[in-house]
C-alpha positions in Angstrom: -7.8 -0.6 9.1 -10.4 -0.1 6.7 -8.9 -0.2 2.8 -10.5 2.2 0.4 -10.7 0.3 -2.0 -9.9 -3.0 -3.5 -10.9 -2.4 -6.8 -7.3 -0.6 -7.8 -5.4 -3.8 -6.1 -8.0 -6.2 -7.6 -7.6 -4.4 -11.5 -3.8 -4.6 -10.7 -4.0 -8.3 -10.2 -5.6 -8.6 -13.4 -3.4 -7.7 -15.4 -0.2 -8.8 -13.0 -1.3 -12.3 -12.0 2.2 -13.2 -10.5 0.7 -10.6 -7.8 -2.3 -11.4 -7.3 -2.0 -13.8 -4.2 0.8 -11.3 -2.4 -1.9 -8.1 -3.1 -4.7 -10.1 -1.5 -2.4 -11.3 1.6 -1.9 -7.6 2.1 -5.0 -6.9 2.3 -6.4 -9.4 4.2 -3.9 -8.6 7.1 -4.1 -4.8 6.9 -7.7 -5.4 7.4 -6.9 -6.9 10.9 -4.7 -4.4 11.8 -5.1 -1.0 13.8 -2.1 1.7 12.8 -2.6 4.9 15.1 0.8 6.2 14.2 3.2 5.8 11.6 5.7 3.9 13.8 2.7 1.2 14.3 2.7 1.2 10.4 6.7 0.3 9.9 5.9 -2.0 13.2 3.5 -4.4 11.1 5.8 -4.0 7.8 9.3 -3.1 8.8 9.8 -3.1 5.2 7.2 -0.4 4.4 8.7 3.4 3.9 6.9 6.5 5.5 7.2 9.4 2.8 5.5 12.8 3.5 1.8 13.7 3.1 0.6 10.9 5.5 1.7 8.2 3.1 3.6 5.1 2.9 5.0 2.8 0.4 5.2 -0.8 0.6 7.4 -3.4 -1.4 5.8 -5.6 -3.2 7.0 -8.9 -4.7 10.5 -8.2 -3.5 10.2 -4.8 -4.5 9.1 -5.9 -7.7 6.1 -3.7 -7.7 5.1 -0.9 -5.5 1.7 0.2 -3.4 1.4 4.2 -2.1 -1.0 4.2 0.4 -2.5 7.7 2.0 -3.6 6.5 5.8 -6.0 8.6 8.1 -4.8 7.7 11.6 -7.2 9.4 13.7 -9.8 7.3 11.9 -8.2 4.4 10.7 -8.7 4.9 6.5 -6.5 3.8 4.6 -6.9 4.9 0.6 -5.2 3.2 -2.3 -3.3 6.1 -4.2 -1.1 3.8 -6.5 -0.4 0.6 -7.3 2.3 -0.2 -10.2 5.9 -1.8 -11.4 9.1 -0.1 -9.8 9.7 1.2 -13.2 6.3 3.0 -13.0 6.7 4.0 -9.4 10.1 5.9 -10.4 7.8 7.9 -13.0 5.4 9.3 -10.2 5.5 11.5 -7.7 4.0 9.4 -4.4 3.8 12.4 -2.1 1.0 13.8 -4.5 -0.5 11.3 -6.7 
């Protein structure tokens, strides 16, 4: 899958070092993989949720923190739509931000 981008993971990391080796893992393997449905999705990361508006959520940490991802099947895009604590996450709406 192609990640657009990593800047919002990398900026994350930042400022959340105790993340910044899980966020990078993430990456690194989403890179290698190929997701043409949402059921290939949850069968790389089980642990991953599919909400509506072709996005997904993934726990982070241990759920400590939380990643909304928008993902283009048909053309294998994935785009970074939030990254942030599960205090934060609660605040948002991840269907639209």
């Amino acid at each position: 899958m192609r990640i657009i981008s990593k800047k919002p993971l990398r900026e994350f990391w930042e400022r959340h070092a105790d993340v910044a080796s899980t966020l990078n893992d993430w990456h690194k393997a989403v890179r290698q993989e190929e997701w043409d449905s949402p059921v290939e999705l949850l069968a790389n990361h089980p642990n991953a949720r599919i909400i509506g508006n072709d996005r997904a959520v993934f726990n982070i940490r241990g759920n400590r923190y939380r990643l909304v991802v928008s993902v283009n099947y048909q053309y294998k895009i994935i785009y970074i739509r939030f990254i942030g604590t599960h205090a934060e996450y609660d605040r948002i709406n991840a269907e639209s931000v």
